[in-house]
C-alpha positions in Angstrom: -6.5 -22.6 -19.2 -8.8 -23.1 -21.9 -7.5 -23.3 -25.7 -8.1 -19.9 -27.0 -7.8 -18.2 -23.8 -5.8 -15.7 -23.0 -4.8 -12.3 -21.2 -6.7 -8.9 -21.8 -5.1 -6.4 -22.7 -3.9 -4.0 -19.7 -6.4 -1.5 -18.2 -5.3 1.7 -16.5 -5.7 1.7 -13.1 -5.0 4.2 -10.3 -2.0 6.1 -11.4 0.3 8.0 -9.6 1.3 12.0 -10.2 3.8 13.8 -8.5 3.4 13.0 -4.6 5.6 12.6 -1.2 7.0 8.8 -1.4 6.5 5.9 -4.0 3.9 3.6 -4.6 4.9 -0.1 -3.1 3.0 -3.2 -2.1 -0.8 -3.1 -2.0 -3.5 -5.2 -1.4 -7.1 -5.4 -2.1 -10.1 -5.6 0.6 -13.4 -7.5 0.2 -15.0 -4.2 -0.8 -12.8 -4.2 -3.8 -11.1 -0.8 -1.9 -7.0 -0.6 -2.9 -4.7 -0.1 -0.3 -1.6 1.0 -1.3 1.7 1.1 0.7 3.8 4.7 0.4 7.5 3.9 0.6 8.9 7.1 2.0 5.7 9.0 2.5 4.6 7.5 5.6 1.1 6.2 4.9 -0.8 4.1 3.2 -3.0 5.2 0.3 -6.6 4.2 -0.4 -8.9 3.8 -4.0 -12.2 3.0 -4.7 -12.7 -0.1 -7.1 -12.8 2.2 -9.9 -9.7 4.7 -9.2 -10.9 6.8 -7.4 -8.7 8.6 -4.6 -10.6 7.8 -0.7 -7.7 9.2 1.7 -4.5 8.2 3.4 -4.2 6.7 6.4 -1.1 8.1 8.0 1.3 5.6 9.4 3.5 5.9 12.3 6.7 4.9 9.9 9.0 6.2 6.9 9.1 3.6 4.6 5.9 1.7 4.5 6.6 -1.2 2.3 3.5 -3.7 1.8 0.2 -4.3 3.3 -2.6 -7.5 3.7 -5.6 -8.0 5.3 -5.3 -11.1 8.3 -7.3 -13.1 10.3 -10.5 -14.6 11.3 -12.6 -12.8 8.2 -9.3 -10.6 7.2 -10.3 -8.2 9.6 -6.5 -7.1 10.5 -5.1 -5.1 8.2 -1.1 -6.0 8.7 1.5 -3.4 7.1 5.1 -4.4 6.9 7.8 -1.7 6.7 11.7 -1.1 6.5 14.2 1.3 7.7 16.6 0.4 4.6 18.6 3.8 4.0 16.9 5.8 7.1 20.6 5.8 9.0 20.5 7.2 12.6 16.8 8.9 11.6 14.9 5.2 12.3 14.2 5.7 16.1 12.9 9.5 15.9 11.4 9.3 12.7 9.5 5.9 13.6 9.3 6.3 17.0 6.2 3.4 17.8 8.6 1.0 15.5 10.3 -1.8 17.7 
């Protein structure tokens, strides 16, 4: 780092109001779109570069817990998730889970 250098000061970003689930892991595609991981809420989010709301994606699990793009070109998008508190609910409530 150069002498002098230093970090800016923080810049508000997406924020999140009152919604179904919390905000968790998220990554960034090449577009600069956010993706953002919806522990509890069973999707993922999306945002423009600048904040702006694009639309979940629904996923087929509760608990969503991080997400990253994969592969030749990071064409995959690869979502990790967790059954941590679910109980007996994990095979109905994420039936396509293994």
């Amino acid at each position: 780092m150069k002498k002098g250098a230093g970090l800016s000061p923080p810049m508000p970003g997406v924020e999140f109001g009152d919604q179904d689930g919390l905000a968790d892991g998220s990554c960034v595609d090449a577009t600069g779109t956010i993706w953002v991981a919806i522990w509890g809420g069973s999707r993922l989010e999306r945002y423009s570069p600048d904040g702006q709301p694009l639309g979940p994606v629904p996923m087929p699990v509760v608990q969503p817990s991080s997400c990253a793009f994969a592969g030749p070109g990071l064409g995959t998008l690869v979502v990790s998730s967790a059954y941590q508190g679910l109980g007996d609910r994990v095979p109905s409530a994420s039936p396509s889970a293994p």
